[in-house]
C-alpha positions in Angstrom: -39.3 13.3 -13.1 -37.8 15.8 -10.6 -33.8 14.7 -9.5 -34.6 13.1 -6.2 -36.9 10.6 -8.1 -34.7 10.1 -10.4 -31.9 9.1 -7.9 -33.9 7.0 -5.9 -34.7 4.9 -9.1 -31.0 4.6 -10.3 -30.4 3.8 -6.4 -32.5 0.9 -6.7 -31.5 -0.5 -10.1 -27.8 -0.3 -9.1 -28.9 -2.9 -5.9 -30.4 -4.7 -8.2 -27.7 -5.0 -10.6 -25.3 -6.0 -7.2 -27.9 -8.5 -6.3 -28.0 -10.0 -9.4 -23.9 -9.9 -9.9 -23.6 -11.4 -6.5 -26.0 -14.2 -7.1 -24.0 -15.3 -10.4 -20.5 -15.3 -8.0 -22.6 -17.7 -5.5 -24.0 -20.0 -8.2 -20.6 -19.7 -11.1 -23.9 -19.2 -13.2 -22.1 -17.6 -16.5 -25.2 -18.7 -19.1 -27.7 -15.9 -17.4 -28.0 -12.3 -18.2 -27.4 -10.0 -15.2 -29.0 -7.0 -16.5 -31.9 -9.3 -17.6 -32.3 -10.9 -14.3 -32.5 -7.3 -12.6 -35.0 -5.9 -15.8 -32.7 -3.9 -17.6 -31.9 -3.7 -21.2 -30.1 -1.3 -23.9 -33.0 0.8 -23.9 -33.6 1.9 -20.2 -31.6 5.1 -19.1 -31.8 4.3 -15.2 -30.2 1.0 -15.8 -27.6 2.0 -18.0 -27.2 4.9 -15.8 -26.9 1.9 -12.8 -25.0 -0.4 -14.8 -22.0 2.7 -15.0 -22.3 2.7 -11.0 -21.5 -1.0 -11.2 -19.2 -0.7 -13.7 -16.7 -3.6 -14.7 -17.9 -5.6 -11.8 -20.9 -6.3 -14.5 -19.2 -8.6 -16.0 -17.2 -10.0 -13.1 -18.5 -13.2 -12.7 -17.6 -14.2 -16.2 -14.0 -12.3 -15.5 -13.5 -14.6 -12.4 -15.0 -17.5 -13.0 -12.7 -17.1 -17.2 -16.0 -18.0 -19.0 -17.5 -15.6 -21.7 -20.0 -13.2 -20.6 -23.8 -13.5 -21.6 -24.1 -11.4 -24.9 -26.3 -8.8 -23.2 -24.5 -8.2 -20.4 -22.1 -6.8 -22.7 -24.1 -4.8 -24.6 -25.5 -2.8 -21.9 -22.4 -2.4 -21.0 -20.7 -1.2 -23.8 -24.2 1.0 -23.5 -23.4 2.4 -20.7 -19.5 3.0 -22.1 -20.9 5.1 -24.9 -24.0 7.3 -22.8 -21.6 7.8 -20.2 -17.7 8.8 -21.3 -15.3 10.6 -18.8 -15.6 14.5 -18.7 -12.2 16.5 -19.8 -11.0 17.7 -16.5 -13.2 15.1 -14.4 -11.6 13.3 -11.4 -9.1 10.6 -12.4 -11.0 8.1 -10.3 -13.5 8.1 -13.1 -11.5 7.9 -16.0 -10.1 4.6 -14.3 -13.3 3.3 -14.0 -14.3 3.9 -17.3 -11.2 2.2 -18.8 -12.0 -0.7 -16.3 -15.0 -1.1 -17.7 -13.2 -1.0 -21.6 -11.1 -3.7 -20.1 -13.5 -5.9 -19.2 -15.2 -5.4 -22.7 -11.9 -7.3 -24.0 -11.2 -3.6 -26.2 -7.6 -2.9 -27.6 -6.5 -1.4 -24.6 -6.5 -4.2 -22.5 -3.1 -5.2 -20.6 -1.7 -2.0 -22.2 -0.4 0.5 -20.4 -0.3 3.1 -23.1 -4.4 3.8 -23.4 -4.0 4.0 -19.6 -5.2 7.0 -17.4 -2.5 8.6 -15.0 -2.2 7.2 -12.2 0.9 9.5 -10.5 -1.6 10.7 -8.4 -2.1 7.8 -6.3 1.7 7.2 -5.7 2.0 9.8 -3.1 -1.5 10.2 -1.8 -2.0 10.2 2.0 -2.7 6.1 2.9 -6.0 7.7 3.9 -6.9 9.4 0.3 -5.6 6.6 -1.3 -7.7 3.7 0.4 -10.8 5.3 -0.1 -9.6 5.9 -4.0 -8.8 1.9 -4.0 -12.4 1.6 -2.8 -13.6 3.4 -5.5 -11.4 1.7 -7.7 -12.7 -1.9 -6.9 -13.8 -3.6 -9.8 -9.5 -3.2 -10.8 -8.9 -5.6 -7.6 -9.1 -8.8 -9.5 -6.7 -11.7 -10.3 -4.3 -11.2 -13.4 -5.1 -7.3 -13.7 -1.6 -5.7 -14.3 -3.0 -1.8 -14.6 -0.8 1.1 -13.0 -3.4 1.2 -10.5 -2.6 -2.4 -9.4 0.8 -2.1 -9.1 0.7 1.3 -7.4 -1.6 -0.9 -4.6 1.3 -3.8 -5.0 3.8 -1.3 -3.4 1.3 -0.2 -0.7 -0.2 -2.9 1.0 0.2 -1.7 4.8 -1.1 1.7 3.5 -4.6 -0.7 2.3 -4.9 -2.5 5.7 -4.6 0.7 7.7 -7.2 2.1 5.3 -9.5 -0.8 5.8 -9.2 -1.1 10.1 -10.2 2.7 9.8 -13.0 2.3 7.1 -14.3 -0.7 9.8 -13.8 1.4 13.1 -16.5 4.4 11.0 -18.4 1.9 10.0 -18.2 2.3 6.4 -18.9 -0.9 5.5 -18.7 0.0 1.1 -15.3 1.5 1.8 -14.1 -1.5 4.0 -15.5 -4.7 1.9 -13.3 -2.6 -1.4 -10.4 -1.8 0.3 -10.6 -5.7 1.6 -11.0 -6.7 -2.0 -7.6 -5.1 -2.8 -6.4 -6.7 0.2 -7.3 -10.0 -1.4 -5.3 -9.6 -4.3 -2.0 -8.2 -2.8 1.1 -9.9 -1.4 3.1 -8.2 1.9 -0.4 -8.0 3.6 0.7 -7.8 7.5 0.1 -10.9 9.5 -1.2 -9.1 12.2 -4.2 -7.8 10.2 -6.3 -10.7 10.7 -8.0 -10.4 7.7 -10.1 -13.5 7.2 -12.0 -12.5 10.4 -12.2 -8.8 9.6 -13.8 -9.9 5.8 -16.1 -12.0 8.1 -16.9 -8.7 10.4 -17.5 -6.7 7.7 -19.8 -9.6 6.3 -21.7 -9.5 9.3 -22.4 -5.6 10.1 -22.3 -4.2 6.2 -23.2 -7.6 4.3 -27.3 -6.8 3.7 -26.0 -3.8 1.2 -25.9 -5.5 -2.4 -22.3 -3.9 -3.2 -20.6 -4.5 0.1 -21.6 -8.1 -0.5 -20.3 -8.1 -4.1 -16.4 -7.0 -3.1 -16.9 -9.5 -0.5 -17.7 -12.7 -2.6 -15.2 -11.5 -4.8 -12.8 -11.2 -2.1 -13.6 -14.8 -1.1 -12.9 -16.2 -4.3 -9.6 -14.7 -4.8 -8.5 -16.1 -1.6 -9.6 -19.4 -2.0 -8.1 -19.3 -5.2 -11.3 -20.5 -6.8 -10.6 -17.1 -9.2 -8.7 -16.7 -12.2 
Protein backbone atom coordinates (compact mmCIF):
# COMPACT_ATOMS: atom_id res chain seq x y z
CA UNK A 1 0.00 0.00 0.00
CA UNK A 2 1.88 3.05 -1.15
CA UNK A 3 1.70 6.27 1.63
CA UNK A 4 -1.12 8.23 -0.03
CA UNK A 5 -3.37 5.10 0.29
CA UNK A 6 -2.42 4.54 3.38
CA UNK A 7 -3.37 8.12 4.62
CA UNK A 8 -6.45 8.31 2.95
CA UNK A 9 -7.57 5.08 4.84
CA UNK A 10 -6.37 6.36 8.39
CA UNK A 11 -8.26 9.74 7.13
CA UNK A 12 -11.32 7.97 6.92
CA UNK A 13 -11.23 5.74 10.03
CA UNK A 14 -10.37 8.80 12.18
CA UNK A 15 -13.97 10.43 10.75
CA UNK A 16 -15.37 7.49 11.60
CA UNK A 17 -14.06 7.20 14.97
CA UNK A 18 -15.37 11.21 15.41
CA UNK A 19 -18.66 10.15 14.13
CA UNK A 20 -19.11 7.51 16.19
CA UNK A 21 -17.68 9.60 19.48
CA UNK A 22 -20.00 12.29 18.56
CA UNK A 23 -22.97 10.15 18.30
CA UNK A 24 -22.40 8.63 21.91
CA UNK A 25 -22.21 12.61 23.32
CA UNK A 26 -25.76 13.09 21.47
CA UNK A 27 -27.31 9.98 22.75
CA UNK A 28 -25.26 9.70 26.66
CA UNK A 29 -25.01 6.08 25.10
CA UNK A 30 -21.97 4.66 27.43
CA UNK A 31 -23.00 0.60 26.92
CA UNK A 32 -21.72 0.75 23.07
CA UNK A 33 -18.33 0.27 21.76
CA UNK A 34 -17.00 3.23 19.63
CA UNK A 35 -14.39 1.55 17.93
CA UNK A 36 -16.91 -1.31 17.31
CA UNK A 37 -19.51 0.99 15.92
CA UNK A 38 -16.84 2.49 13.41
CA UNK A 39 -15.28 -1.37 12.61
CA UNK A 40 -12.27 -1.26 14.43
CA UNK A 41 -10.73 -3.61 16.75
CA UNK A 42 -7.19 -4.47 18.52
CA UNK A 43 -6.10 -6.06 15.46
CA UNK A 44 -6.44 -3.35 12.62
CA UNK A 45 -3.29 -0.96 12.21
CA UNK A 46 -5.32 2.00 10.42
CA UNK A 47 -7.65 2.11 13.26
CA UNK A 48 -5.32 1.99 15.94
CA UNK A 49 -3.27 4.28 13.96
CA UNK A 50 -6.89 6.60 13.87
CA UNK A 51 -7.80 5.92 17.25
CA UNK A 52 -4.07 7.78 18.29
CA UNK A 53 -5.43 10.80 16.02
CA UNK A 54 -8.45 10.81 18.29
CA UNK A 55 -6.78 10.25 21.13
CA UNK A 56 -8.41 10.72 24.76
CA UNK A 57 -11.41 12.06 23.22
CA UNK A 58 -12.04 8.05 22.65
CA UNK A 59 -13.18 7.66 25.67
CA UNK A 60 -14.83 11.03 26.25
CA UNK A 61 -18.23 10.26 26.40
CA UNK A 62 -17.68 7.94 29.30
CA UNK A 63 -15.27 10.83 30.82
CA UNK A 64 -18.12 13.43 30.55
CA UNK A 65 -20.98 11.71 30.93
CA UNK A 66 -18.66 9.83 34.60
CA UNK A 67 -19.82 6.31 33.45
CA UNK A 68 -17.27 3.53 32.79
CA UNK A 69 -16.12 3.10 29.28
CA UNK A 70 -17.12 0.05 27.10
CA UNK A 71 -14.28 -2.59 27.73
CA UNK A 72 -13.09 -2.31 24.08
CA UNK A 73 -12.89 0.98 23.77
CA UNK A 74 -10.23 0.76 26.23
CA UNK A 75 -8.39 -1.75 24.86
CA UNK A 76 -7.84 -0.28 21.56
CA UNK A 77 -6.86 2.36 23.26
CA UNK A 78 -4.45 1.25 25.48
CA UNK A 79 -3.55 -0.34 21.78
CA UNK A 80 -2.92 2.46 20.39
CA UNK A 81 -0.78 3.75 23.75
CA UNK A 82 1.52 0.86 23.23
CA UNK A 83 1.98 0.85 18.99
CA UNK A 84 2.32 4.42 19.19
CA UNK A 85 4.63 5.96 22.29
CA UNK A 86 6.20 9.54 21.99
CA UNK A 87 9.62 9.79 20.09
CA UNK A 88 12.67 11.24 22.42
CA UNK A 89 13.05 14.61 21.06
CA UNK A 90 9.40 14.74 19.46
CA UNK A 91 7.28 17.94 19.87
CA UNK A 92 5.88 18.37 23.35
CA UNK A 93 2.37 18.72 21.88
CA UNK A 94 2.60 14.95 21.40
CA UNK A 95 3.86 13.86 24.55
CA UNK A 96 0.81 15.76 26.08
CA UNK A 97 -1.40 13.86 24.07
CA UNK A 98 -0.10 10.70 24.80
CA UNK A 99 -0.25 11.22 28.56
CA UNK A 100 -3.88 12.48 27.92
CA UNK A 101 -4.65 9.61 26.52
CA UNK A 102 -2.87 7.51 29.86
CA UNK A 103 -5.13 9.80 31.76
CA UNK A 104 -8.11 8.79 30.40
CA UNK A 105 -7.04 5.01 30.78
CA UNK A 106 -7.35 5.81 34.73
CA UNK A 107 -3.16 4.86 34.81
CA UNK A 108 -1.08 5.96 37.97
CA UNK A 109 -0.30 9.16 36.62
CA UNK A 110 -3.56 10.53 36.66
CA UNK A 111 -4.09 13.96 38.62
CA UNK A 112 -0.30 13.83 39.19
CA UNK A 113 1.78 16.32 38.23
CA UNK A 114 4.99 14.46 38.61
CA UNK A 115 4.62 11.84 35.39
CA UNK A 116 3.69 15.11 33.64
CA UNK A 117 5.36 16.42 30.33
CA UNK A 118 6.72 20.09 30.48
CA UNK A 119 4.66 22.35 29.88
CA UNK A 120 7.05 25.73 30.31
CA UNK A 121 6.76 26.07 26.85
CA UNK A 122 3.40 27.18 26.58
CA UNK A 123 3.72 29.89 29.32
CA UNK A 124 5.30 32.38 27.10
CA UNK A 125 4.24 31.31 23.69
CA UNK A 126 2.89 34.06 21.41
CA UNK A 127 -1.30 33.95 22.17
CA UNK A 128 -1.08 32.93 18.40
CA UNK A 129 1.36 29.70 18.87
CA UNK A 130 -0.32 28.95 21.93
CA UNK A 131 -4.05 28.77 20.64
CA UNK A 132 -3.38 26.67 17.92
CA UNK A 133 -1.20 24.32 20.58
CA UNK A 134 -4.59 24.42 22.83
CA UNK A 135 -6.30 23.15 19.67
CA UNK A 136 -4.10 20.52 19.40
CA UNK A 137 -4.34 19.85 22.91
CA UNK A 138 -8.23 19.42 23.00
CA UNK A 139 -9.09 16.32 24.42
CA UNK A 140 -7.24 18.12 28.01
CA UNK A 141 -10.32 20.79 27.73
CA UNK A 142 -12.57 18.92 29.89
CA UNK A 143 -14.30 19.38 33.33
CA UNK A 144 -12.18 18.41 36.49
CA UNK A 145 -8.79 18.05 34.43
CA UNK A 146 -6.15 19.89 36.71
CA UNK A 147 -2.88 19.13 34.24
CA UNK A 148 -0.24 22.02 33.80
CA UNK A 149 -1.62 22.44 30.51
CA UNK A 150 -5.07 23.46 32.04
CA UNK A 151 -3.89 25.78 34.33
CA UNK A 152 -1.33 27.43 31.96
CA UNK A 153 -4.88 27.98 29.71
CA UNK A 154 -6.59 29.16 33.22
CA UNK A 155 -4.14 32.22 33.32
CA UNK A 156 -4.71 32.95 29.60
CA UNK A 157 -8.09 33.09 28.71
CA UNK A 158 -8.09 36.51 26.54
CA UNK A 159 -5.05 34.97 24.84
CA UNK A 160 -7.79 31.72 23.78
CA UNK A 161 -10.62 34.06 22.55
CA UNK A 162 -8.29 36.13 20.41
CA UNK A 163 -6.94 32.77 19.21
CA UNK A 164 -10.40 31.54 18.43
CA UNK A 165 -11.95 35.10 16.47
CA UNK A 166 -8.69 34.60 14.30
CA UNK A 167 -8.96 30.77 13.75
CA UNK A 168 -12.87 31.84 12.67
CA UNK A 169 -11.90 34.98 10.48
CA UNK A 170 -9.33 31.99 8.28
CA UNK A 171 -11.81 29.74 8.43
CA UNK A 172 -10.16 27.09 10.29
CA UNK A 173 -12.98 25.65 11.56
CA UNK A 174 -10.76 22.36 13.54
CA UNK A 175 -8.68 25.11 15.12
CA UNK A 176 -11.74 27.26 16.23
CA UNK A 177 -14.38 24.44 17.51
CA UNK A 178 -10.77 23.32 20.00
CA UNK A 179 -9.81 26.53 20.91
CA UNK A 180 -13.77 27.12 21.78
CA UNK A 181 -13.61 23.91 23.76
CA UNK A 182 -10.98 25.45 26.01
CA UNK A 183 -13.08 28.34 26.04
CA UNK A 184 -15.73 26.32 27.56
CA UNK A 185 -13.93 25.22 30.33
CA UNK A 186 -12.21 28.56 31.50
CA UNK A 187 -13.33 31.37 33.81
CA UNK A 188 -12.24 35.28 32.91
CA UNK A 189 -13.65 34.58 29.29
CA UNK A 190 -14.37 38.35 28.04
CA UNK A 191 -18.01 39.25 27.84
CA UNK A 192 -17.53 40.84 24.76
CA UNK A 193 -16.66 37.57 23.00
CA UNK A 194 -19.97 36.41 22.36
CA UNK A 195 -19.18 33.04 22.55
CA UNK A 196 -22.49 31.09 22.53
CA UNK A 197 -23.13 32.63 19.02
CA UNK A 198 -19.56 32.17 17.69
CA UNK A 199 -19.83 28.12 18.89
CA UNK A 200 -23.09 28.37 16.83
CA UNK A 201 -21.11 29.96 13.78
CA UNK A 202 -18.56 27.70 13.80
CA UNK A 203 -21.36 24.86 14.05
CA UNK A 204 -22.76 26.21 11.05
CA UNK A 205 -19.70 26.73 8.49
CA UNK A 206 -17.23 23.83 9.99
CA UNK A 207 -19.92 21.45 11.74
CA UNK A 208 -20.12 18.56 8.62
CA UNK A 209 -16.31 17.74 9.68
CA UNK A 210 -16.63 14.77 12.28
CA UNK A 211 -13.87 16.40 14.77
CA UNK A 212 -15.02 20.02 14.50
CA UNK A 213 -18.40 18.53 15.65
CA UNK A 214 -16.84 16.56 18.46
CA UNK A 215 -15.11 19.77 20.35
CA UNK A 216 -18.34 21.29 19.74
CA UNK A 217 -20.78 18.82 21.53
CA UNK A 218 -18.24 18.64 24.01
CA UNK A 219 -18.17 22.29 24.29
CA UNK A 220 -21.97 22.26 24.69
CA UNK A 221 -21.99 20.03 27.49
CA UNK A 222 -19.59 21.77 29.59
CA UNK A 223 -21.52 24.82 29.32
CA UNK A 224 -24.72 23.58 30.04
CA UNK A 225 -23.21 21.93 32.86
CA UNK A 226 -24.68 18.59 31.81
CA UNK A 227 -20.67 17.43 32.05
CA UNK A 228 -18.82 16.25 34.91
Amino acid sequence: MDQSSASSRIAGAVRDLASEVVFALQSGDHLSTVCGAAGIGEDDRTGIAAVRVIGADLLLPSLLYGRDPHPGDVAVLQRAVIDFPPRAGGPAATAWSHWAMESALGTPRMGETVGEPDAAWLEQAPWQAFTHQLSVLAPLARPASASAVNRVASRRPADVARGFVRAVRRRDWLQAAGAGRWLATLDGVPDTLGLAAGLDFVQLMGGQDPRVALHLRAAGLIRSGQAR
